[in-house]
CHARMM-style PDB file with segment names, atoms N, HN, CA, C and O in Angstrom:
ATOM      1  N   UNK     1      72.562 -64.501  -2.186  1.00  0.00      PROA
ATOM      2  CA  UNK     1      72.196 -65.569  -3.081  1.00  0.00      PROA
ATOM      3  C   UNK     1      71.059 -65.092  -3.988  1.00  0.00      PROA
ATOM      4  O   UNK     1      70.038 -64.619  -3.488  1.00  0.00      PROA
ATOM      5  N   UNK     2      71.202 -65.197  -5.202  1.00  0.00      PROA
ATOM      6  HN  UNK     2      72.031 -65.581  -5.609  1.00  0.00      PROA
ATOM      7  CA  UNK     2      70.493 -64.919  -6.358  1.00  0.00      PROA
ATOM      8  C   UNK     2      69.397 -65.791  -6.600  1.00  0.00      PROA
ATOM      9  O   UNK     2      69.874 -66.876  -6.932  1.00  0.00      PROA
ATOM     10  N   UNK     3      67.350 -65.863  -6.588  1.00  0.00      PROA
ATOM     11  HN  UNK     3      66.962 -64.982  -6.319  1.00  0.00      PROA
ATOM     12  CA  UNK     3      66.579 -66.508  -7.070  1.00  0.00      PROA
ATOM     13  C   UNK     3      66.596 -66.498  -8.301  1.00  0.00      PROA
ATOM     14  O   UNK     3      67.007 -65.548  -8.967  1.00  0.00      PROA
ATOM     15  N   UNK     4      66.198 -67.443  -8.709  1.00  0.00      PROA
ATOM     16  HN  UNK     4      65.864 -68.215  -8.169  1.00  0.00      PROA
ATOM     17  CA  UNK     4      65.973 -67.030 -10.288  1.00  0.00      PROA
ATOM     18  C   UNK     4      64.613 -66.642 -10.159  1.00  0.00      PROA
ATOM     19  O   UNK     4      64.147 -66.420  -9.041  1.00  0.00      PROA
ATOM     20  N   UNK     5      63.855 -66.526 -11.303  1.00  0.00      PROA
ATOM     21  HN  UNK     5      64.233 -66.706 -12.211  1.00  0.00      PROA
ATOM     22  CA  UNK     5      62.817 -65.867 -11.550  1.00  0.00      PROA
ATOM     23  C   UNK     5      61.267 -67.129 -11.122  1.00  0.00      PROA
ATOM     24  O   UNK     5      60.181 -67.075 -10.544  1.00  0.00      PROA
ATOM     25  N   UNK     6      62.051 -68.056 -11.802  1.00  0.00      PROA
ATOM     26  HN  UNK     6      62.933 -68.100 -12.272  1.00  0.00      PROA
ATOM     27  CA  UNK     6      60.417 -69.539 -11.422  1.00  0.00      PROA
ATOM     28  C   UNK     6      60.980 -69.983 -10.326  1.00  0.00      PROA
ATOM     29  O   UNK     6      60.203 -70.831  -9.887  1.00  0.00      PROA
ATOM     30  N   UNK     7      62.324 -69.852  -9.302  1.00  0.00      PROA
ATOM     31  HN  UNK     7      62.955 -69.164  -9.659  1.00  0.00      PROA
ATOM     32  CA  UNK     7      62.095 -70.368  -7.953  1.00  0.00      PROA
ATOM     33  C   UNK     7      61.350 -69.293  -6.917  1.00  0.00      PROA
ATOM     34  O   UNK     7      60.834 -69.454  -5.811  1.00  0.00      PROA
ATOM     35  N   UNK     8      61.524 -68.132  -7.766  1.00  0.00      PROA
ATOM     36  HN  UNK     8      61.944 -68.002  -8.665  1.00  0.00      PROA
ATOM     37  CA  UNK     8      60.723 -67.041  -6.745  1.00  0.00      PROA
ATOM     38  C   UNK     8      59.470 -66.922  -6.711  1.00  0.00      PROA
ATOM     39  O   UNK     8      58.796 -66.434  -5.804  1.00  0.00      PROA
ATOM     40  N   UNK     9      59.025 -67.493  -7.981  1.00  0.00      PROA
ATOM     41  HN  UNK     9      59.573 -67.890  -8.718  1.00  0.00      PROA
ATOM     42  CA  UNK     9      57.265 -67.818  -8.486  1.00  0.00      PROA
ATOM     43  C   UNK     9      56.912 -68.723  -7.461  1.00  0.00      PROA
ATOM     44  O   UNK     9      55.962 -68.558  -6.696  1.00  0.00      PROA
ATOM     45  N   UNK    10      57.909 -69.953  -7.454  1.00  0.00      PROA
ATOM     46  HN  UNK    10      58.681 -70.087  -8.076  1.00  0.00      PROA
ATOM     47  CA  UNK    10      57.424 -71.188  -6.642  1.00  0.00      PROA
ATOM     48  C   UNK    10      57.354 -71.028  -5.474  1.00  0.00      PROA
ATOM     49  O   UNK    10      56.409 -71.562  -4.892  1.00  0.00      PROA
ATOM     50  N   UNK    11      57.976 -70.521  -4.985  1.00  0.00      PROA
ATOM     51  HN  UNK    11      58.743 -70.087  -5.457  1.00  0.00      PROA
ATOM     52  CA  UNK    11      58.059 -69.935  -3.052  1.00  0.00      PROA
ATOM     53  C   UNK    11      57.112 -69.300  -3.100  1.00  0.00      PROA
ATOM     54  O   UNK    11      56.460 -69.600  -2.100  1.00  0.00      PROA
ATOM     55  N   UNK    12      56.322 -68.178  -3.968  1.00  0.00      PROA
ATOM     56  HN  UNK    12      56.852 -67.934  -4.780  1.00  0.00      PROA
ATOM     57  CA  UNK    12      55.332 -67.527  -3.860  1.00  0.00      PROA
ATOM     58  C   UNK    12      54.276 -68.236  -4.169  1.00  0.00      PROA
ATOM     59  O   UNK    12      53.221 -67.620  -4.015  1.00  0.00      PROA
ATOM     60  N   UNK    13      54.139 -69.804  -4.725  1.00  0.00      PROA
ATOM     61  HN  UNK    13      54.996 -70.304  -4.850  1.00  0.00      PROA
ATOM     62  CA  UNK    13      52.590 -70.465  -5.444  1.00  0.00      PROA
ATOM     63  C   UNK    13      51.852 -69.661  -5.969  1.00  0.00      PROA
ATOM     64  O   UNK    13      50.645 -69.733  -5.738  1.00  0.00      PROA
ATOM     65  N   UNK    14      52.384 -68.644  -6.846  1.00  0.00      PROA
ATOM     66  HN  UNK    14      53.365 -68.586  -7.034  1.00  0.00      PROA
ATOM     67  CA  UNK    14      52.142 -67.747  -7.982  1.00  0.00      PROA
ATOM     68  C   UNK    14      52.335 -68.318  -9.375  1.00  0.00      PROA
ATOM     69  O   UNK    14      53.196 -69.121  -9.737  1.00  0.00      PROA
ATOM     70  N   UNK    15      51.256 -67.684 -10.174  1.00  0.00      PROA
ATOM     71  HN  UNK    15      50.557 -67.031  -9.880  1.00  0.00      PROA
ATOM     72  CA  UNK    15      51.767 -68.009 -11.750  1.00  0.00      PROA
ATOM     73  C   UNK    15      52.389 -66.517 -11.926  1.00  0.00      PROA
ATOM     74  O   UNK    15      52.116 -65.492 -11.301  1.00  0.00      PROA
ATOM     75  N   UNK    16      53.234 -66.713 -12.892  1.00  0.00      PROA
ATOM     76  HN  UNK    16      53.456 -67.545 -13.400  1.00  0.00      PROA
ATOM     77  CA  UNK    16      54.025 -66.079 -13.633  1.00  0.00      PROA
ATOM     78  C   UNK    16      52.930 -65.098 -14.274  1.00  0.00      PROA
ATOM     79  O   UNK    16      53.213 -63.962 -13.893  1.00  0.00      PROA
ATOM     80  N   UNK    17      52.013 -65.081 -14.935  1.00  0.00      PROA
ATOM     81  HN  UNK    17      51.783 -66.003 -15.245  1.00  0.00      PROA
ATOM     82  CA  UNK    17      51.296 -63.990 -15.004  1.00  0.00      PROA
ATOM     83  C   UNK    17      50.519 -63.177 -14.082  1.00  0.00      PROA
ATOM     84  O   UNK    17      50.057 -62.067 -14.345  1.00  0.00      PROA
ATOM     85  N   UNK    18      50.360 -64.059 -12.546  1.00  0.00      PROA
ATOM     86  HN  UNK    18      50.735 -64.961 -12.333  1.00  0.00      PROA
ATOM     87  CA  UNK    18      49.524 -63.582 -11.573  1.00  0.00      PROA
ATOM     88  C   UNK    18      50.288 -62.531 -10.848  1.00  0.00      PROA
ATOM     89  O   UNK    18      49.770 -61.444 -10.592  1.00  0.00      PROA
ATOM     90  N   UNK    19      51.685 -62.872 -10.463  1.00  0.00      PROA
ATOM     91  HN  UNK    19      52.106 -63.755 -10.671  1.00  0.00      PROA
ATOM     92  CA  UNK    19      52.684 -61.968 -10.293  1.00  0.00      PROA
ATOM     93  C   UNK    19      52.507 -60.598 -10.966  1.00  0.00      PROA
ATOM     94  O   UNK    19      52.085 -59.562 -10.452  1.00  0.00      PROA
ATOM     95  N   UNK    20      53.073 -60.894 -12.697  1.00  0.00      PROA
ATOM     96  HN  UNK    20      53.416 -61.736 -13.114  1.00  0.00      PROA
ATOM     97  CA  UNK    20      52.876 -59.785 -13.471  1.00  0.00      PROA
ATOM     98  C   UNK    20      51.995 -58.753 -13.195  1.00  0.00      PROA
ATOM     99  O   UNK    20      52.326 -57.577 -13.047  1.00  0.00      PROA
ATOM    100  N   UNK    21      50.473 -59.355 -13.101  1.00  0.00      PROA
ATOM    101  HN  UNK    21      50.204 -60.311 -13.221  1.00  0.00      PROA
ATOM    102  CA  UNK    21      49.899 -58.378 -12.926  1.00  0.00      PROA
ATOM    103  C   UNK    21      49.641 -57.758 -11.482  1.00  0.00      PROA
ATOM    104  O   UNK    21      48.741 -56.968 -11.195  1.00  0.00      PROA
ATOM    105  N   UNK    22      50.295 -58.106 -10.910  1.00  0.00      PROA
ATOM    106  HN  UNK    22      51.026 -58.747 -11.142  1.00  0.00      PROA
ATOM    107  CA  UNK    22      50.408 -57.878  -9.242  1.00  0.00      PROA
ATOM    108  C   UNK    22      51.184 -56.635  -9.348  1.00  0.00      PROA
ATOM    109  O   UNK    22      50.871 -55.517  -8.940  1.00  0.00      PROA
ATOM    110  N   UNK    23      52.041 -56.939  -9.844  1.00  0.00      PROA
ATOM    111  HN  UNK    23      52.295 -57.848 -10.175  1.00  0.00      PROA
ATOM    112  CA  UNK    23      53.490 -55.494  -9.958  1.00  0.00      PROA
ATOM    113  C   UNK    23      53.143 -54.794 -10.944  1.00  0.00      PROA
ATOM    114  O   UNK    23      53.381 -53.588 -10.869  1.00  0.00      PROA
ATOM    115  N   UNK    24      52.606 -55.224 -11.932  1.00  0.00      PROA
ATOM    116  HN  UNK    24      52.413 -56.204 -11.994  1.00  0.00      PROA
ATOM    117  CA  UNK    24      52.046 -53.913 -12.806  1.00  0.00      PROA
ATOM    118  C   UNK    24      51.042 -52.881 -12.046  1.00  0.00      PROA
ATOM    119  O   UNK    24      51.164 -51.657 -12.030  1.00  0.00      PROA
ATOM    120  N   UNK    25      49.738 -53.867 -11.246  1.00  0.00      PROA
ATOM    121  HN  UNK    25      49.639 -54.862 -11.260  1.00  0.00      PROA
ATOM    122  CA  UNK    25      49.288 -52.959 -10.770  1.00  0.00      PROA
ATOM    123  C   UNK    25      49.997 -51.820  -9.868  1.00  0.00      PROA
ATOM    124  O   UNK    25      49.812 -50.603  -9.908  1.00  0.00      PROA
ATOM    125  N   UNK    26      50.759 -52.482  -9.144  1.00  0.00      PROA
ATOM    126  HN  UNK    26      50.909 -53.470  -9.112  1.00  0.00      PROA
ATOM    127  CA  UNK    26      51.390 -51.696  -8.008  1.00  0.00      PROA
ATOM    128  C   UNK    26      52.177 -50.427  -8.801  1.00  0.00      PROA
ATOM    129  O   UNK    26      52.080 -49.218  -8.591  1.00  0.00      PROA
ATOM    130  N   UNK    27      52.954 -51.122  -9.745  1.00  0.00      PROA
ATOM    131  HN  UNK    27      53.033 -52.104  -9.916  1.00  0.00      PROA
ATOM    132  CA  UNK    27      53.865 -50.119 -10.553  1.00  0.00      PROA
ATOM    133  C   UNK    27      52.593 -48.541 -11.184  1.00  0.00      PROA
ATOM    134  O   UNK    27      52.981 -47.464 -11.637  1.00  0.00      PROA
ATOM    135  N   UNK    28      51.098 -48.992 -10.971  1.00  0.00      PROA
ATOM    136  HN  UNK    28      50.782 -49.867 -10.604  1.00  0.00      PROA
ATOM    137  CA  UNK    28      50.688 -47.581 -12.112  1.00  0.00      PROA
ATOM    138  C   UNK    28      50.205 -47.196 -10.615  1.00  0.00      PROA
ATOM    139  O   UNK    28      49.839 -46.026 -10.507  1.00  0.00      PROA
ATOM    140  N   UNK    29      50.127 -48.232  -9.083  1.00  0.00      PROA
ATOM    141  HN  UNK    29      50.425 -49.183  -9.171  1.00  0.00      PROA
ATOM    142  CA  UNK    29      49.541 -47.289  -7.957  1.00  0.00      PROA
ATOM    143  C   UNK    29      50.834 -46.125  -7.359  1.00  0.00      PROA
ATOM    144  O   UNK    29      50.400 -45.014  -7.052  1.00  0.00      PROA
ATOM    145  N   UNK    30      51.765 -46.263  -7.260  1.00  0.00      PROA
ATOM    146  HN  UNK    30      52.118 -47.165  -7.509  1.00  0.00      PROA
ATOM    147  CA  UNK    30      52.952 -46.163  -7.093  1.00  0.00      PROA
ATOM    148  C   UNK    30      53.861 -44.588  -8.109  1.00  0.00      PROA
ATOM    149  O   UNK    30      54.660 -43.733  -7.729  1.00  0.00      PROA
ATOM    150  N   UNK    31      53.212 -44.861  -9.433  1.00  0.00      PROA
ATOM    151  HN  UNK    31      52.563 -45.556  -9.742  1.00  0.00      PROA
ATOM    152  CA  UNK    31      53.861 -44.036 -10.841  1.00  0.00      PROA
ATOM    153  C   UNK    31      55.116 -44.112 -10.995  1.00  0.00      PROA
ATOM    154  O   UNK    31      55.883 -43.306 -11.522  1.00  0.00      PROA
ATOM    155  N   UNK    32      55.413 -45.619 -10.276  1.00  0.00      PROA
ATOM    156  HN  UNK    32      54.790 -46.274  -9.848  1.00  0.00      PROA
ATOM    157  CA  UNK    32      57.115 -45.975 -11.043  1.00  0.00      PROA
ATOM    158  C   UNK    32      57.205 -47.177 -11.657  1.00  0.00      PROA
ATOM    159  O   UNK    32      56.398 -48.105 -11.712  1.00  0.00      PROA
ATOM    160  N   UNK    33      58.211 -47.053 -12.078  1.00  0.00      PROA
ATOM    161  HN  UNK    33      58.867 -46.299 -12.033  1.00  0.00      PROA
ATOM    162  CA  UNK    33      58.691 -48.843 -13.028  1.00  0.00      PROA
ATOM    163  C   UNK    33      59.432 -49.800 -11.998  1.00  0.00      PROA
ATOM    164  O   UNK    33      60.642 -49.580 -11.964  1.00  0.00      PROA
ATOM    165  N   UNK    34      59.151 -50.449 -11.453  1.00  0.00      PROA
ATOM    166  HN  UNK    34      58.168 -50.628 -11.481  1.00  0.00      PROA
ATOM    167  CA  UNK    34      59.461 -51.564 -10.514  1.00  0.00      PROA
ATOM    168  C   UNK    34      61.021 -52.127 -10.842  1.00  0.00      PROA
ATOM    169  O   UNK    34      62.145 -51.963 -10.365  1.00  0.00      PROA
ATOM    170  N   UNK    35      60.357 -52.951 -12.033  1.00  0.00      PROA
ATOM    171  HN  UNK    35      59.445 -53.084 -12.421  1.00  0.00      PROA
ATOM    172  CA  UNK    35      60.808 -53.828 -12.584  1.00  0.00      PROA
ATOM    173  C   UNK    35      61.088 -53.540 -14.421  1.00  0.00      PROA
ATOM    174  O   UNK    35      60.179 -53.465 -15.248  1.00  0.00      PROA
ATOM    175  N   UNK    36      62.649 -53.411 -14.732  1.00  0.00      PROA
ATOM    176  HN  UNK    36      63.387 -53.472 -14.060  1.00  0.00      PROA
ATOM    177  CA  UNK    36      62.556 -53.227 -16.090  1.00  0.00      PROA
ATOM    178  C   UNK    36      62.777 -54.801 -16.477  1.00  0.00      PROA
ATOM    179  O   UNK    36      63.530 -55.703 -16.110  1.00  0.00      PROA
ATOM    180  N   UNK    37      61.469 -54.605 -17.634  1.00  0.00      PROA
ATOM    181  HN  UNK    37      60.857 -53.872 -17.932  1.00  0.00      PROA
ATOM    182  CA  UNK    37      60.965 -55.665 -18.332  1.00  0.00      PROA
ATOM    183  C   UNK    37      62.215 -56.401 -19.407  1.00  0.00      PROA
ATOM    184  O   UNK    37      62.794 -55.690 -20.228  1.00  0.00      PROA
ATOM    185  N   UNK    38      62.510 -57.799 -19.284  1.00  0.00      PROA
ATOM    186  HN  UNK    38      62.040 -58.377 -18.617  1.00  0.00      PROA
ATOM    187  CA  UNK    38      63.862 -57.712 -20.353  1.00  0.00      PROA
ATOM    188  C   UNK    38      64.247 -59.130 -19.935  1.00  0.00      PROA
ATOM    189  O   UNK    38      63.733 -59.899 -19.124  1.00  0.00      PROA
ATOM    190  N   UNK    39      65.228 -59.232 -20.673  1.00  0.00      PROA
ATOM    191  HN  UNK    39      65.646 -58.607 -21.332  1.00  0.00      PROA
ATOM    192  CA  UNK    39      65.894 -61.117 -20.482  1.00  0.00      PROA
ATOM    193  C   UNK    39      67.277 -60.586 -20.459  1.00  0.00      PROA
ATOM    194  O   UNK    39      67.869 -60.199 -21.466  1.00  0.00      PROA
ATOM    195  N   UNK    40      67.856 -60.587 -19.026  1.00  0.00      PROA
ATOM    196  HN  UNK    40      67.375 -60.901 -18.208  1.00  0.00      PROA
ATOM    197  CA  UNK    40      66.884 -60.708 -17.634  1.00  0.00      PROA
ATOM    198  C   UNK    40      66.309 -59.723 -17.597  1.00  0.00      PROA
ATOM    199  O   UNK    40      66.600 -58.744 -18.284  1.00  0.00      PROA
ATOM    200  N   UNK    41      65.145 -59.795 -16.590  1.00  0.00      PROA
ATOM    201  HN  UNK    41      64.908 -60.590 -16.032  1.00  0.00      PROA
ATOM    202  CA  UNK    41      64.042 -58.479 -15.629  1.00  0.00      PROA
ATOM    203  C   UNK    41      65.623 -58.055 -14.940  1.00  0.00      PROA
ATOM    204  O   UNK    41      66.465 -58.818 -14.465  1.00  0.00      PROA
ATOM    205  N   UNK    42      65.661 -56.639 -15.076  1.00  0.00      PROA
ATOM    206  HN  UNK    42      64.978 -56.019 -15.461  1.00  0.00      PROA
ATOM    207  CA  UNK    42      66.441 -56.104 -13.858  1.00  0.00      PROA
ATOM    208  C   UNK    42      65.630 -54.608 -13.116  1.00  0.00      PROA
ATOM    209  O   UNK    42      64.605 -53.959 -13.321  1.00  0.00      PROA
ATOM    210  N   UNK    43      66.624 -54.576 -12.310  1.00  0.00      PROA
ATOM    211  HN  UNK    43      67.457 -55.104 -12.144  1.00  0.00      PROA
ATOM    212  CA  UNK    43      65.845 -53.066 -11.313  1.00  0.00      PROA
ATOM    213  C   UNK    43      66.217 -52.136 -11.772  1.00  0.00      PROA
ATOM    214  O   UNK    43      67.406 -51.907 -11.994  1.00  0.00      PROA
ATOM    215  N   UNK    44      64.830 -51.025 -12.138  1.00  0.00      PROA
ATOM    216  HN  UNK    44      63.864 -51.211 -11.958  1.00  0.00      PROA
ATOM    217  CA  UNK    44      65.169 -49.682 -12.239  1.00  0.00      PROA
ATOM    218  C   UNK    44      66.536 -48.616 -11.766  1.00  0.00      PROA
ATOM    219  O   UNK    44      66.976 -48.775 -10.628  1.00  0.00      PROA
ATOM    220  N   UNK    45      67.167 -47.562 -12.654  1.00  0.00      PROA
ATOM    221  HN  UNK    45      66.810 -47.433 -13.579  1.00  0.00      PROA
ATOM    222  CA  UNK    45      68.226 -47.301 -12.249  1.00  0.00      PROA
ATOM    223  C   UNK    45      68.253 -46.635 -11.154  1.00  0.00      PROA
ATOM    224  O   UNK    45      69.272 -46.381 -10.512  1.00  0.00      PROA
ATOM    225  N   UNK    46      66.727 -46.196 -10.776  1.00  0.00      PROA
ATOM    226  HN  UNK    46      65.899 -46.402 -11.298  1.00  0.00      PROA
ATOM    227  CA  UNK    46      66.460 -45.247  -9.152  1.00  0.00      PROA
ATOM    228  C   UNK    46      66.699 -46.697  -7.948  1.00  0.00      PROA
ATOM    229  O   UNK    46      66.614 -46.830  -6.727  1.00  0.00      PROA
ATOM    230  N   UNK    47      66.925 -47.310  -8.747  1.00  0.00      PROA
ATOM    231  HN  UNK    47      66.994 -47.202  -9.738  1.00  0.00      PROA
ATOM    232  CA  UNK    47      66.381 -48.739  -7.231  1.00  0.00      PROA
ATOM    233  C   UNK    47      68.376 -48.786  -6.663  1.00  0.00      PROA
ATOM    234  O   UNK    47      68.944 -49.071  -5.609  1.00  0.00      PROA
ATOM    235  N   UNK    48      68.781 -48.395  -7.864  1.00  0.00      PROA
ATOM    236  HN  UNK    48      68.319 -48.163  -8.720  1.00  0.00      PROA
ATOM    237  CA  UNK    48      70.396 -48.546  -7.372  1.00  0.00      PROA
ATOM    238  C   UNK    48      70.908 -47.782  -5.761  1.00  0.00      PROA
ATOM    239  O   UNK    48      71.812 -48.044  -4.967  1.00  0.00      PROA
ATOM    240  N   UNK    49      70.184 -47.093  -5.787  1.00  0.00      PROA
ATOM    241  HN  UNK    49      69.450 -46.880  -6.431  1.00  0.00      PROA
ATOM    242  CA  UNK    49      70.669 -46.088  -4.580  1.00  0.00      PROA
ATOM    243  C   UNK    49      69.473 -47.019  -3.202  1.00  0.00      PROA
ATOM    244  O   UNK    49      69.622 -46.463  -2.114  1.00  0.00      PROA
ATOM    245  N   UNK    50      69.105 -47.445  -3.178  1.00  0.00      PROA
ATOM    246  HN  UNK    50      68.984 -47.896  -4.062  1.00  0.00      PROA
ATOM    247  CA  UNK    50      68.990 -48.180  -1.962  1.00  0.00      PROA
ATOM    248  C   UNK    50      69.279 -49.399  -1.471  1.00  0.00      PROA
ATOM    249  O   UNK    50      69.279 -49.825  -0.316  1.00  0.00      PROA
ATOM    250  N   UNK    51      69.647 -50.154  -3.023  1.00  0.00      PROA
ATOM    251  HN  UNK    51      69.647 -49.808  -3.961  1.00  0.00      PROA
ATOM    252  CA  UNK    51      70.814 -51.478  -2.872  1.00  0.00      PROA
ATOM    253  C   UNK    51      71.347 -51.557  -3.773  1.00  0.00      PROA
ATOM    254  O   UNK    51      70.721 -51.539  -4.832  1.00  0.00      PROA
ATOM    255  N   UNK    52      72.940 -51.696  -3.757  1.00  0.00      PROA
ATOM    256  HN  UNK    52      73.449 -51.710  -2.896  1.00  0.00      PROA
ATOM    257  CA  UNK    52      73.851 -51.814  -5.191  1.00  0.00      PROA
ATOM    258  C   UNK    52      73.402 -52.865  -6.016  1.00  0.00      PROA
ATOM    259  O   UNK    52      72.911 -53.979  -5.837  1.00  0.00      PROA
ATOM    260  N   UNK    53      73.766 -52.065  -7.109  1.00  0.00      PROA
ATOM    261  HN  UNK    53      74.165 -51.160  -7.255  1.00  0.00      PROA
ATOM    262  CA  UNK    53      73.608 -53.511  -8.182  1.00  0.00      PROA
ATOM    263  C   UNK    53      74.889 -53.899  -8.428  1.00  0.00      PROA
ATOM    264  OT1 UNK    53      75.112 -54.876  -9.142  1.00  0.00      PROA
TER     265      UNK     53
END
């Protein structure tokens, strides 16, 4: 089952920018792209090999 993006905010009692910068940070501790940025956000093409897209 698919979240959308503000029911996953809401389960988290996160703002939408507090998130952002949560995964950005992680993304420059890390030196990868998490999350490609876009309408929709989808997962990096390295993320394919540990769950199908």
């Amino acid at each position: 089952m698919a979240l959308s993006r503000h029911a996953a905010l809401s389960k988290l009692c996160r703002s939408p920018s507090a998130i952002s910068r949560r995964v950005k940070a992680l993304e420059e501790r890390l030196g990868r792209i998490l999350i490609v940025r876009g309408q929709p956000c989808t997962p990096p093409a390295w993320a394919g090999r540990f769950a199908p897209i």
